[in-house]
mmCIF file as gemmi writes it, N, C-alpha and C atoms, coordinates in Angstrom:
data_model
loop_
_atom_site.group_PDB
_atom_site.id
_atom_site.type_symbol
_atom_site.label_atom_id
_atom_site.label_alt_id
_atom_site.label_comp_id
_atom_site.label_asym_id
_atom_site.label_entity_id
_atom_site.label_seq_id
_atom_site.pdbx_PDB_ins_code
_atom_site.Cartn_x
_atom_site.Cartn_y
_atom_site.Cartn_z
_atom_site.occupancy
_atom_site.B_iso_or_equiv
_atom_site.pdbx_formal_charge
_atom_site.auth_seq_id
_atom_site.auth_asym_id
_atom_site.pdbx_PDB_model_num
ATOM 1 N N . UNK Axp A 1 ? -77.205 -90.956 44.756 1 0 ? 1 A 1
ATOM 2 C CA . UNK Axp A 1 ? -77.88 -90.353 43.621 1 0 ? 1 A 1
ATOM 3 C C . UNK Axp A 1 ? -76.884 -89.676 42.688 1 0 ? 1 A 1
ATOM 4 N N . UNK Axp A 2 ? -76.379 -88.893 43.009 1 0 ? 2 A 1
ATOM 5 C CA . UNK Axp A 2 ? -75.149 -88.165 42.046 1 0 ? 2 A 1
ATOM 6 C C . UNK Axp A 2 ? -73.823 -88.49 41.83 1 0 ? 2 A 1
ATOM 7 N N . UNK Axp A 3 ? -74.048 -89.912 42.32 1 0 ? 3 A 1
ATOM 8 C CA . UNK Axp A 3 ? -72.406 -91.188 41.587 1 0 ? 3 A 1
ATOM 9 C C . UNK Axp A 3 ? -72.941 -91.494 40.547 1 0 ? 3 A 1
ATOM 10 N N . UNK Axp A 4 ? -74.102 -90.994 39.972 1 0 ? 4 A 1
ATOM 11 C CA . UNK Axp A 4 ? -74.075 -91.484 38.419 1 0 ? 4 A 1
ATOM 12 C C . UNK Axp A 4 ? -74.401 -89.849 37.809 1 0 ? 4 A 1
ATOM 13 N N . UNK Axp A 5 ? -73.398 -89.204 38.112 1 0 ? 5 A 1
ATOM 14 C CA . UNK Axp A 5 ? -72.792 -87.685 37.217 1 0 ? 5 A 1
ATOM 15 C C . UNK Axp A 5 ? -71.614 -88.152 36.877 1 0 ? 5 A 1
ATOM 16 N N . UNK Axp A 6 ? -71.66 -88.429 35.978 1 0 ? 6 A 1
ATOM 17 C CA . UNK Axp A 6 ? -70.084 -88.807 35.643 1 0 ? 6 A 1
ATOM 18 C C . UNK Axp A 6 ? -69.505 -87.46 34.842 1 0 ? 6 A 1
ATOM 19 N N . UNK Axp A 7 ? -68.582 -87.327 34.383 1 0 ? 7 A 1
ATOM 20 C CA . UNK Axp A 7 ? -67.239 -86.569 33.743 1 0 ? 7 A 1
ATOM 21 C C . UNK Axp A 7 ? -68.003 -86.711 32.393 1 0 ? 7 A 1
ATOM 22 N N . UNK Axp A 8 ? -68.046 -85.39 31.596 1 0 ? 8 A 1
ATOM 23 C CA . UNK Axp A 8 ? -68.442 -85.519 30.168 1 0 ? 8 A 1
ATOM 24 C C . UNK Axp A 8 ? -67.861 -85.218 29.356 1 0 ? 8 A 1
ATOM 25 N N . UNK Axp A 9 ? -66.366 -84.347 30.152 1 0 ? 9 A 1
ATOM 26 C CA . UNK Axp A 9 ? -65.417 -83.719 29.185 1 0 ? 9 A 1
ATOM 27 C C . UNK Axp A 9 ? -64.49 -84.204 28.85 1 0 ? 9 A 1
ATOM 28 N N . UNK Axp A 10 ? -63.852 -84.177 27.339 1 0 ? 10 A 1
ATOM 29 C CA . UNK Axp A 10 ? -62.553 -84.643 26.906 1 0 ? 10 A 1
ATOM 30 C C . UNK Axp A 10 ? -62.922 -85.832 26.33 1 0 ? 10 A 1
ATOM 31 N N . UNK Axp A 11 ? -63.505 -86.553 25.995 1 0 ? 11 A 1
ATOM 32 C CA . UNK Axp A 11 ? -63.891 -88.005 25.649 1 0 ? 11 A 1
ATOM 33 C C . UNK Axp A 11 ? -64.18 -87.793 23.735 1 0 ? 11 A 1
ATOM 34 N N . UNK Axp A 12 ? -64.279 -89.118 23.74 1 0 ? 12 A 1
ATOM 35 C CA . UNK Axp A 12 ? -63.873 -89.494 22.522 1 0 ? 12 A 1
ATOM 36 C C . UNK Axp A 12 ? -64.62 -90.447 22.446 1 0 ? 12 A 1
ATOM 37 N N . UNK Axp A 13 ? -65.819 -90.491 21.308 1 0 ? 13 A 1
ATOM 38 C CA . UNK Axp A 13 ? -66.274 -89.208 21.314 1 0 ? 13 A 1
ATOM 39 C C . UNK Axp A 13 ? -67.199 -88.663 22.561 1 0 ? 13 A 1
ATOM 40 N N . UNK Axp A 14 ? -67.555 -87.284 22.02 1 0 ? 14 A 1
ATOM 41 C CA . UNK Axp A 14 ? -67.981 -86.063 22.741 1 0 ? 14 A 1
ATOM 42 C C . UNK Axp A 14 ? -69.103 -86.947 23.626 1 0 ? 14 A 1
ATOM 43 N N . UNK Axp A 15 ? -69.789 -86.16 24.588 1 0 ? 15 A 1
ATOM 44 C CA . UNK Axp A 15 ? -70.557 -86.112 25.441 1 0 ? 15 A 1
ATOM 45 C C . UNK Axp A 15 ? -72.245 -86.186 24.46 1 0 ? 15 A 1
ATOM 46 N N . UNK Axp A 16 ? -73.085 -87.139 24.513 1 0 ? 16 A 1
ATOM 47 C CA . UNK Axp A 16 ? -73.945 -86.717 23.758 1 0 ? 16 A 1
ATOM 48 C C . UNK Axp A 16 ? -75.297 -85.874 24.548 1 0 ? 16 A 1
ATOM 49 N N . UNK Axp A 17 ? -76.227 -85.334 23.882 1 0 ? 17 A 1
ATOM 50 C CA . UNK Axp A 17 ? -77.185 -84.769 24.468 1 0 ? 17 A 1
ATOM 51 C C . UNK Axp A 17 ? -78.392 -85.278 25.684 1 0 ? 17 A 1
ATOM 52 N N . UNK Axp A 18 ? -78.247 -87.056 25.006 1 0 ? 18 A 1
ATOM 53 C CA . UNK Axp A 18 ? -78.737 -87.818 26.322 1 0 ? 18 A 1
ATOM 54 C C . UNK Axp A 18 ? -77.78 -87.927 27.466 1 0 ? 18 A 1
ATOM 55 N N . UNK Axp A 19 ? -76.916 -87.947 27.47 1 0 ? 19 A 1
ATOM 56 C CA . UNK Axp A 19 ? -76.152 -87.77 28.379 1 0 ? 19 A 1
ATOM 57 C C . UNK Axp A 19 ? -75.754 -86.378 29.446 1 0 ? 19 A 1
ATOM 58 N N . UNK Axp A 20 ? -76.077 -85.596 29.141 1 0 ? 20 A 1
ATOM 59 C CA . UNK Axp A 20 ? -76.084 -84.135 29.697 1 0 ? 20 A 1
ATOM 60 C C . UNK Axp A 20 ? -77.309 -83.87 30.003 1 0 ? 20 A 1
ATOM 61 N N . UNK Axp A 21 ? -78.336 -84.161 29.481 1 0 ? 21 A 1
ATOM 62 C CA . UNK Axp A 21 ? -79.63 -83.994 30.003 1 0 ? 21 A 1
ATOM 63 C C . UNK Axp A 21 ? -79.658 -85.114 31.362 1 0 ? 21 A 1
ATOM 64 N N . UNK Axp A 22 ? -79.066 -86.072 31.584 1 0 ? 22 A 1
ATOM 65 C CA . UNK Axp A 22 ? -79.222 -87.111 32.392 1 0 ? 22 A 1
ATOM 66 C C . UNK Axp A 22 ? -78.083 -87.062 33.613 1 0 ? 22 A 1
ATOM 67 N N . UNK Axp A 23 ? -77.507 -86.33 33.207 1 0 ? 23 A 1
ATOM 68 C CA . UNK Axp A 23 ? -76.632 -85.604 34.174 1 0 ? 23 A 1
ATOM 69 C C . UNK Axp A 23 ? -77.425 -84.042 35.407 1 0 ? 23 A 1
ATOM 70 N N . UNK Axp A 24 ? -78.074 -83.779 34.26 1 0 ? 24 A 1
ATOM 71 C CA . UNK Axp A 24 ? -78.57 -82.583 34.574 1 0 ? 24 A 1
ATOM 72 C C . UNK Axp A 24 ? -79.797 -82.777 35.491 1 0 ? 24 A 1
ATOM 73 N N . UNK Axp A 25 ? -80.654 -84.136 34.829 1 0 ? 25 A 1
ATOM 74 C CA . UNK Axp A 25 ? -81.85 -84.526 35.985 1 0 ? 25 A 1
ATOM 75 C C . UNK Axp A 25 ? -81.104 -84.858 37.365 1 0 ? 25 A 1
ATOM 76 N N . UNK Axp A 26 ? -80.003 -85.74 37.335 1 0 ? 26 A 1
ATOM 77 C CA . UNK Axp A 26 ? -79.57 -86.214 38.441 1 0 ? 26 A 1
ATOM 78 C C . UNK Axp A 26 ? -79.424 -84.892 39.368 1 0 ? 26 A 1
ATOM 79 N N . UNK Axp A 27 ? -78.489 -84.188 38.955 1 0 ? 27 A 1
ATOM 80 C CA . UNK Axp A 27 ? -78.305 -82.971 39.689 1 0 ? 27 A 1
ATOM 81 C C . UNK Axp A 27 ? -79.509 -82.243 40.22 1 0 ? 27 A 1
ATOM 82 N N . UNK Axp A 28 ? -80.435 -82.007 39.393 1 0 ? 28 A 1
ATOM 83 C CA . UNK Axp A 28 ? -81.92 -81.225 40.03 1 0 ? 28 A 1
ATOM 84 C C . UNK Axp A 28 ? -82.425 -81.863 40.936 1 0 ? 28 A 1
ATOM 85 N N . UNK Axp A 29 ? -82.623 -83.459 40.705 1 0 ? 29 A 1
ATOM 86 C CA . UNK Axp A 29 ? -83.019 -84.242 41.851 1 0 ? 29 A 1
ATOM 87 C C . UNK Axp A 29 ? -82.452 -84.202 43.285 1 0 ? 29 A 1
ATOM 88 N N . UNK Axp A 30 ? -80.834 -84.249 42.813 1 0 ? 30 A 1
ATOM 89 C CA . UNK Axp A 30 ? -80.128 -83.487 44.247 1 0 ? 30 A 1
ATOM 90 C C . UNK Axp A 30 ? -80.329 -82.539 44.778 1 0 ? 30 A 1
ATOM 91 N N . UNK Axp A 31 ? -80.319 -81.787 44.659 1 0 ? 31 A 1
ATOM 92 C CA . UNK Axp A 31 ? -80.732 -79.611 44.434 1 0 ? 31 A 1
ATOM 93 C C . UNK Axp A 31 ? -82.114 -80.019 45.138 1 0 ? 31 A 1
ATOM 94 N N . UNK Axp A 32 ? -83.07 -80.261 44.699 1 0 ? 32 A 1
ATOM 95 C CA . UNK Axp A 32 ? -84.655 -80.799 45.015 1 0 ? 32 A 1
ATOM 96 C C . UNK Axp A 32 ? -84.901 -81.575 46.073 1 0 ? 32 A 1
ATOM 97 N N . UNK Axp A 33 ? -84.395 -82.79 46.138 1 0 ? 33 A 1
ATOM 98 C CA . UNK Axp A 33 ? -84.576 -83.872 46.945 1 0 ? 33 A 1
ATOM 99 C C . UNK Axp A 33 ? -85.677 -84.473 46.735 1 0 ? 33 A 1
ATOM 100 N N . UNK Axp A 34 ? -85.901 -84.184 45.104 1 0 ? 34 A 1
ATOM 101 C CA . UNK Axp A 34 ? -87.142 -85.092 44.738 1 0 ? 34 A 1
ATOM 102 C C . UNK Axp A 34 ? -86.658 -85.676 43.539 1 0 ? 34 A 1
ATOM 103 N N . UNK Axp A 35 ? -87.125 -87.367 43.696 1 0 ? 35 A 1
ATOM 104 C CA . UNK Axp A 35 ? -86.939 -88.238 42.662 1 0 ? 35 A 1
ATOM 105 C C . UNK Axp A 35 ? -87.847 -87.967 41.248 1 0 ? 35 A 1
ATOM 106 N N . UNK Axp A 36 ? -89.141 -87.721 42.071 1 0 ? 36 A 1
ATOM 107 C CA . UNK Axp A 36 ? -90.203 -87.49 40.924 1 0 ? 36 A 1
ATOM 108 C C . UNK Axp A 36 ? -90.986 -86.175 41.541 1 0 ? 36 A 1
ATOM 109 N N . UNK Axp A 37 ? -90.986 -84.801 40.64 1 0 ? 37 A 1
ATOM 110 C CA . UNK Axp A 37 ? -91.347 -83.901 41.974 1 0 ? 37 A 1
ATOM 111 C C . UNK Axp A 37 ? -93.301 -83.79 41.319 1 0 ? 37 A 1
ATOM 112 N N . UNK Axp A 38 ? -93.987 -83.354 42.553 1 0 ? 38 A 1
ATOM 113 C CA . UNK Axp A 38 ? -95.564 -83.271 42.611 1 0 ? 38 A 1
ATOM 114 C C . UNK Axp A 38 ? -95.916 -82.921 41.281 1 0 ? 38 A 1
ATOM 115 N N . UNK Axp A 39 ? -97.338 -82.469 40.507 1 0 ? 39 A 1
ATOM 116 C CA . UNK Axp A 39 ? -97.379 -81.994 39.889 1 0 ? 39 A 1
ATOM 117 C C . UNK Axp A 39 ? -97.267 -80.197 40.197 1 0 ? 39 A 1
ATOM 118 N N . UNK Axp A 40 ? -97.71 -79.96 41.231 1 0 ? 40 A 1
ATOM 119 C CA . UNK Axp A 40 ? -97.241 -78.432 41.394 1 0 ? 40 A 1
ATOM 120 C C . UNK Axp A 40 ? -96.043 -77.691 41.35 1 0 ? 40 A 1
ATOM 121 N N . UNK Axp A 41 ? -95.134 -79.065 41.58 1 0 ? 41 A 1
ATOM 122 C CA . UNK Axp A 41 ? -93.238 -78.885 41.136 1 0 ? 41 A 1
ATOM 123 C C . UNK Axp A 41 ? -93.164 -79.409 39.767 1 0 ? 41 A 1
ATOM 124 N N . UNK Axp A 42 ? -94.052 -79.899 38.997 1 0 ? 42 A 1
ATOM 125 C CA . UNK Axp A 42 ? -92.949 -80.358 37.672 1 0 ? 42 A 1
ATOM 126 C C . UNK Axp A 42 ? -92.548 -79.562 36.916 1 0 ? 42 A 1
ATOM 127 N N . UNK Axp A 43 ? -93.314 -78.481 36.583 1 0 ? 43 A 1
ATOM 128 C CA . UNK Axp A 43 ? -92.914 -77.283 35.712 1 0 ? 43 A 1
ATOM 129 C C . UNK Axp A 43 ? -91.657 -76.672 35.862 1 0 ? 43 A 1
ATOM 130 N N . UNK Axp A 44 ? -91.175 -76.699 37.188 1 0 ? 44 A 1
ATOM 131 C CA . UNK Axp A 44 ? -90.382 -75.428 37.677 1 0 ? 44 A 1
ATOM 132 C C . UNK Axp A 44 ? -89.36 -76.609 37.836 1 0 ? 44 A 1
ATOM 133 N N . UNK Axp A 45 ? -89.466 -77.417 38.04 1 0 ? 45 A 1
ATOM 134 C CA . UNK Axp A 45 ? -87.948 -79.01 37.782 1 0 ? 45 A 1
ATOM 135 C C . UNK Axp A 45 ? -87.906 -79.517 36.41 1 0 ? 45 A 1
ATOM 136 N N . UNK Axp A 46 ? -89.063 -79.621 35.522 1 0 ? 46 A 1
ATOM 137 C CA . UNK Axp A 46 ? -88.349 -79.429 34.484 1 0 ? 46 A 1
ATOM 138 C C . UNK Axp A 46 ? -87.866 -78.244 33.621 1 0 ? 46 A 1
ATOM 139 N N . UNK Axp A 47 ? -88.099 -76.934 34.116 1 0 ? 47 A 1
ATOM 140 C CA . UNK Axp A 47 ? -87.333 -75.654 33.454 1 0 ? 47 A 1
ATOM 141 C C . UNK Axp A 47 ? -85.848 -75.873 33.868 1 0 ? 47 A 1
ATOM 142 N N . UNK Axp A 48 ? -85.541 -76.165 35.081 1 0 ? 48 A 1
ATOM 143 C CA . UNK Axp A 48 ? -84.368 -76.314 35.994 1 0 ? 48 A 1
ATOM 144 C C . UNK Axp A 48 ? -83.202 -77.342 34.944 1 0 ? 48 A 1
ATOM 145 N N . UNK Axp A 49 ? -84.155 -78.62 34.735 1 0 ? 49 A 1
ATOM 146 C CA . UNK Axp A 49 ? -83.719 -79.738 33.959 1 0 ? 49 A 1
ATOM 147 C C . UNK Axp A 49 ? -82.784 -78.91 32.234 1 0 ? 49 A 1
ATOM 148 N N . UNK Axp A 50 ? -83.688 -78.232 32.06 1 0 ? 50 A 1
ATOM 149 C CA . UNK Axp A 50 ? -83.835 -77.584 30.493 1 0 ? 50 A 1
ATOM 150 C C . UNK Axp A 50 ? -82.417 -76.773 30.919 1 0 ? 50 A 1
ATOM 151 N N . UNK Axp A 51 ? -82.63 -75.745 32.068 1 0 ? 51 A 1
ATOM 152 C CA . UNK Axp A 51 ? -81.742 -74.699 32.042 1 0 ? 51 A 1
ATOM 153 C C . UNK Axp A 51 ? -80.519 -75.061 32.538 1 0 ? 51 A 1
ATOM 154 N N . UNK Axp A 52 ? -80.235 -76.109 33.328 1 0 ? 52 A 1
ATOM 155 C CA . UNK Axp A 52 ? -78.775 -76.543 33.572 1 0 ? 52 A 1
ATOM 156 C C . UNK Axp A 52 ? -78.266 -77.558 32.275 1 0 ? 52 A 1
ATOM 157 N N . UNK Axp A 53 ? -78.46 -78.105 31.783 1 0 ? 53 A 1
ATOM 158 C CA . UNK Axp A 53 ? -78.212 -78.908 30.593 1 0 ? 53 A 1
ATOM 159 C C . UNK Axp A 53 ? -77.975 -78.217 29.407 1 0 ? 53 A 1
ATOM 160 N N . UNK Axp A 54 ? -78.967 -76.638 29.132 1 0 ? 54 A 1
ATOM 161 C CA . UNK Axp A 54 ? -78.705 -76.019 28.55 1 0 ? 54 A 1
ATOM 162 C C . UNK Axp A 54 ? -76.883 -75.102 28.989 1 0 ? 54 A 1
ATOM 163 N N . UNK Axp A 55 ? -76.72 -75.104 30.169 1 0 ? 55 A 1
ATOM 164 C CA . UNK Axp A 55 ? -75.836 -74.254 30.214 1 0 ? 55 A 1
ATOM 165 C C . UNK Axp A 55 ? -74.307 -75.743 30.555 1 0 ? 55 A 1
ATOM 166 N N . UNK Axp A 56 ? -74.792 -76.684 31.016 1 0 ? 56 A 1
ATOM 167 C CA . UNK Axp A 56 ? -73.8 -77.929 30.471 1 0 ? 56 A 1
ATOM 168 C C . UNK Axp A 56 ? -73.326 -77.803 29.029 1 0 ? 56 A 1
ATOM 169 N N . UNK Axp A 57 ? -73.965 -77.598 27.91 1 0 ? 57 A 1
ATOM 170 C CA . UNK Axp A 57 ? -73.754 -77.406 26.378 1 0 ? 57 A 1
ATOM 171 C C . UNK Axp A 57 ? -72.282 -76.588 26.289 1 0 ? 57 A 1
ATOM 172 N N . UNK Axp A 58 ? -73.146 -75.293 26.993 1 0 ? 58 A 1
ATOM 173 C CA . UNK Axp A 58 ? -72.287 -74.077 27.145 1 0 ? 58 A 1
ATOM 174 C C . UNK Axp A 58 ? -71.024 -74.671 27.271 1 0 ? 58 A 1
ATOM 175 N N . UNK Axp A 59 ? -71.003 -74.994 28.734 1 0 ? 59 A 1
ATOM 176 C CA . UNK Axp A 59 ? -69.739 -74.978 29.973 1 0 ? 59 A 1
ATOM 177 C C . UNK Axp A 59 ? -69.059 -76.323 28.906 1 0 ? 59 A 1
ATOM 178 N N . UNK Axp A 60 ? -69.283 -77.222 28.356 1 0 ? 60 A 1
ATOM 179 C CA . UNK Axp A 60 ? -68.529 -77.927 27.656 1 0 ? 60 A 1
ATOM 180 C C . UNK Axp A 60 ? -67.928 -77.673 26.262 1 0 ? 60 A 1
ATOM 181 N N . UNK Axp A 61 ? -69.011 -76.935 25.488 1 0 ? 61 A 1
ATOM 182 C CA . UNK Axp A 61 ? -68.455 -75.955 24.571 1 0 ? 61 A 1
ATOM 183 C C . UNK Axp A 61 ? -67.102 -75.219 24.108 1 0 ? 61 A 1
ATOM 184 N N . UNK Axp A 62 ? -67.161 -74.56 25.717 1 0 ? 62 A 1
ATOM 185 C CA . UNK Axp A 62 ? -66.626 -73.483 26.02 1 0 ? 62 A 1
ATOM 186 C C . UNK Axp A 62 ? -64.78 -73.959 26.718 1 0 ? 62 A 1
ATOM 187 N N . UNK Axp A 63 ? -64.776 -75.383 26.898 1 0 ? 63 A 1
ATOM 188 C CA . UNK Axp A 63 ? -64.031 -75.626 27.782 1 0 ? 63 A 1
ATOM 189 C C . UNK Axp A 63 ? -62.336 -75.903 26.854 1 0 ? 63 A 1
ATOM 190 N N . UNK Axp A 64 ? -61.224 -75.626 27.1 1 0 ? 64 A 1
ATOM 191 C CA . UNK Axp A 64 ? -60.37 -75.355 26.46 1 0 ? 64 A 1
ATOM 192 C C . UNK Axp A 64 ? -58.956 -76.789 26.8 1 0 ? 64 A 1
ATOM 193 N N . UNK Axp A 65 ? -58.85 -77.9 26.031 1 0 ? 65 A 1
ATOM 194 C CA . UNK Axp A 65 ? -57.878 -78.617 26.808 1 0 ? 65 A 1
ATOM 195 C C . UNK Axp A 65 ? -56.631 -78.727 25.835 1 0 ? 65 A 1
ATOM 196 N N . UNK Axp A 66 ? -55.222 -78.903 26.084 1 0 ? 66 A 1
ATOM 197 C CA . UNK Axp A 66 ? -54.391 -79.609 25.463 1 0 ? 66 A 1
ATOM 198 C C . UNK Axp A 66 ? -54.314 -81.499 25.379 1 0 ? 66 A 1
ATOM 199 N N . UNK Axp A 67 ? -54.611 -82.225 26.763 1 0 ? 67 A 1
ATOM 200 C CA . UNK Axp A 67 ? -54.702 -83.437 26.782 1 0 ? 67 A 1
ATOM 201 C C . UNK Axp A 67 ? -55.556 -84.237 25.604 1 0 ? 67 A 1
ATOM 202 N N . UNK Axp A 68 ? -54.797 -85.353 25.239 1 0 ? 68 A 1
ATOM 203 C CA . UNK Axp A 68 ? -55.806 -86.193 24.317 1 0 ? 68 A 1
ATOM 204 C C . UNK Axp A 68 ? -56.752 -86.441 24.88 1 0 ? 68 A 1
ATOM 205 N N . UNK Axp A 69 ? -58.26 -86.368 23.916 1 0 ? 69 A 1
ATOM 206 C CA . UNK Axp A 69 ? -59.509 -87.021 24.493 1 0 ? 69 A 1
ATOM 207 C C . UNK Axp A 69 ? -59.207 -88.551 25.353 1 0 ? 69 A 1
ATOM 208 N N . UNK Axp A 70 ? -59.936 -88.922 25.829 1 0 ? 70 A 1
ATOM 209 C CA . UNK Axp A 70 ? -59.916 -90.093 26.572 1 0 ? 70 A 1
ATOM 210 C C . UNK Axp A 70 ? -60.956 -91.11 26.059 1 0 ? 70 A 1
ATOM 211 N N . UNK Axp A 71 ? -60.828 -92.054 25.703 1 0 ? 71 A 1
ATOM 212 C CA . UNK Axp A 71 ? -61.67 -93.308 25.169 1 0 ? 71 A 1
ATOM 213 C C . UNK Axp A 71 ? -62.58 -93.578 26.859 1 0 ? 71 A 1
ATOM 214 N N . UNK Axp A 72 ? -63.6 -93.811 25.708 1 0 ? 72 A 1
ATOM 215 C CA . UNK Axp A 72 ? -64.505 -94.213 26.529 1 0 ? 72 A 1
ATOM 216 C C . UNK Axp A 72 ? -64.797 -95.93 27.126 1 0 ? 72 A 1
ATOM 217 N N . UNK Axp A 73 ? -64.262 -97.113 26.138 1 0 ? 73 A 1
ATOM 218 C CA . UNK Axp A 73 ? -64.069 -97.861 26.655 1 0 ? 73 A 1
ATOM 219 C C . UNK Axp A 73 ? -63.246 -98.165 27.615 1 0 ? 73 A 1
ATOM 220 N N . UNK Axp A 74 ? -62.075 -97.907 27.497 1 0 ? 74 A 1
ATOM 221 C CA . UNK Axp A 74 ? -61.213 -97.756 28.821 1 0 ? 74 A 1
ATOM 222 C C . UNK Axp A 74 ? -61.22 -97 29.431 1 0 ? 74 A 1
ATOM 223 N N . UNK Axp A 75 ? -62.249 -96.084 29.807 1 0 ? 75 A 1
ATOM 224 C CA . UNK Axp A 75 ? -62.385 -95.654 31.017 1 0 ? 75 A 1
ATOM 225 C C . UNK Axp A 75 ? -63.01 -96.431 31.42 1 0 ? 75 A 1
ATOM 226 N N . UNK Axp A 76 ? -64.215 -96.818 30.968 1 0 ? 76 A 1
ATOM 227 C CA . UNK Axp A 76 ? -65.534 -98.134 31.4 1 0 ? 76 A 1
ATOM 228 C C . UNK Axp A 76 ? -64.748 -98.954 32.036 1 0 ? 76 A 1
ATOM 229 N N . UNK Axp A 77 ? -64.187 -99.698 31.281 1 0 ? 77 A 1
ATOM 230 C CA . UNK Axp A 77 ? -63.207 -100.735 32.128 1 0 ? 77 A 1
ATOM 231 C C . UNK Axp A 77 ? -62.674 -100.343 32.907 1 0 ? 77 A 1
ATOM 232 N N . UNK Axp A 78 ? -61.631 -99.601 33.345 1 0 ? 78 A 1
ATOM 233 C CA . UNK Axp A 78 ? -60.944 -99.028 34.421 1 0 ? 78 A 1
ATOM 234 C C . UNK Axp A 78 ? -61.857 -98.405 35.448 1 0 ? 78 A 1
ATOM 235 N N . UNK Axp A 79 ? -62.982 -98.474 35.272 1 0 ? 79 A 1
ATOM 236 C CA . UNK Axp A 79 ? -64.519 -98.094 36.266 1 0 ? 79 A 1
ATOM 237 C C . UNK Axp A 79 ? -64.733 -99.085 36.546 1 0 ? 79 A 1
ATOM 238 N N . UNK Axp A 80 ? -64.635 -100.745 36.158 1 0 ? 80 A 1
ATOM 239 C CA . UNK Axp A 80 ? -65.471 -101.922 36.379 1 0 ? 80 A 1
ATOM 240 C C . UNK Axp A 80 ? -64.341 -102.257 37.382 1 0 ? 80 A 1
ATOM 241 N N . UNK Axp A 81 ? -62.775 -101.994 36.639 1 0 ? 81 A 1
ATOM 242 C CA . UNK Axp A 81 ? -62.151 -102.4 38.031 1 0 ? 81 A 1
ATOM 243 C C . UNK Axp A 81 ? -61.665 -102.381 38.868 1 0 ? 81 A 1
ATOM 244 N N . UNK Axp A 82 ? -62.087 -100.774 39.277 1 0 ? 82 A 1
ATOM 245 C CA . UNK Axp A 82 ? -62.617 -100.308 40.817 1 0 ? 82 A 1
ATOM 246 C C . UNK Axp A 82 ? -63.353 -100.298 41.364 1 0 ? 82 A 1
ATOM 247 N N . UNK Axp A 83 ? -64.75 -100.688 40.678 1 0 ? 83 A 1
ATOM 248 C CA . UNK Axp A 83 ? -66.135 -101.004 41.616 1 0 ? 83 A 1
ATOM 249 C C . UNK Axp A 83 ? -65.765 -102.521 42.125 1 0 ? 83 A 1
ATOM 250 N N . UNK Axp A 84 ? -64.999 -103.672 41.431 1 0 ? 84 A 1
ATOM 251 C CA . UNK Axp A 84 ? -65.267 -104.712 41.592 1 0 ? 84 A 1
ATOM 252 C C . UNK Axp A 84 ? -63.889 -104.934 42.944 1 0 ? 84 A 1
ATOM 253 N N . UNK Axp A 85 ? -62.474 -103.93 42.551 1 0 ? 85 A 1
ATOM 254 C CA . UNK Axp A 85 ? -61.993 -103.772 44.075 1 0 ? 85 A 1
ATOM 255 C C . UNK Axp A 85 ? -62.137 -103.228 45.163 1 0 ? 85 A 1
ATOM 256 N N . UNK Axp A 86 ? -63.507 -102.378 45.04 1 0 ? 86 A 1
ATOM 257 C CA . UNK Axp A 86 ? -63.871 -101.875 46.255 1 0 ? 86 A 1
ATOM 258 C C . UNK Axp A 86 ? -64.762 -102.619 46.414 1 0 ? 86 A 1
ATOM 259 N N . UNK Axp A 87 ? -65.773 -103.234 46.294 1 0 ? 87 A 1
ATOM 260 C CA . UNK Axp A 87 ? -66.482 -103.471 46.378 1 0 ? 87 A 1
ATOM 261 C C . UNK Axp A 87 ? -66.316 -105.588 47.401 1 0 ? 87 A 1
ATOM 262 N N . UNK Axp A 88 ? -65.213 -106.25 46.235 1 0 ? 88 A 1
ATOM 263 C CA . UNK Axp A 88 ? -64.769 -107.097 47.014 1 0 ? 88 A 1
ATOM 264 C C . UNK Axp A 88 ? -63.506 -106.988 48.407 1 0 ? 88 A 1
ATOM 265 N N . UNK Axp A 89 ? -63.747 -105.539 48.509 1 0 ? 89 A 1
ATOM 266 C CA . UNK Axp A 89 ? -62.788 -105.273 49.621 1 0 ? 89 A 1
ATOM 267 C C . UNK Axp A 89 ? -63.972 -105.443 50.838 1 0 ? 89 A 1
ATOM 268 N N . UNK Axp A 90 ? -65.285 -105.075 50.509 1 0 ? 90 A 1
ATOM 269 C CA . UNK Axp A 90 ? -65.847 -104.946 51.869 1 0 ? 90 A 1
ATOM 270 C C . UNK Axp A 90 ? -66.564 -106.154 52.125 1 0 ? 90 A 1
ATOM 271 N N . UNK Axp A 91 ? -66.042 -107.103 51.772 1 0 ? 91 A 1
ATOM 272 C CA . UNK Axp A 91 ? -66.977 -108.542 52.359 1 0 ? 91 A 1
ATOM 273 C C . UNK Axp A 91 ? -65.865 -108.998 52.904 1 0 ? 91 A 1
């Protein structure tokens, strides 16, 4: 579930708001251990949703680097080809 939190900082460009919110469900779902929570939990998982994403904004905001941003296509790629050597490592 939370191998798809990826890294939002430093990129080029920035991190967008669908993306931090979708970071942020993943994480609650972890925290929770619910994919989809009851209706007597949705309120209080989606405040959770709101309030960590809200403070993702923050914490990325706030964050201070010298390194050049990092392209996002080549990271993608350099992601495709380590899933595809790990992945043909285990057959």
């Amino acid at each position: 579930m939370c191998r798809s939190i990826k890294t939002l900082f430093n990129f080029e460009p920035p991190a967008t708001d669908e993306e931090m919110r979708a970071a942020s469900l993943q994480f609650v779902r972890k925290l929770s251990g619910f994919t989809h929570p009851s209706k007597a939990n949705e309120a209080a998982f989606e405040r959770a949703v709101e309030e960590i994403t809200a403070s993702a904004h923050r914490l990325l905001g706030s964050l201070v680097t010298h390194a050049d941003p990092r392209d996002r296509e080549i990271e993608a790629a350099r992601a495709r080809v380590r899933s595809v050597t790990r992945f043909t490592a285990l057959r």
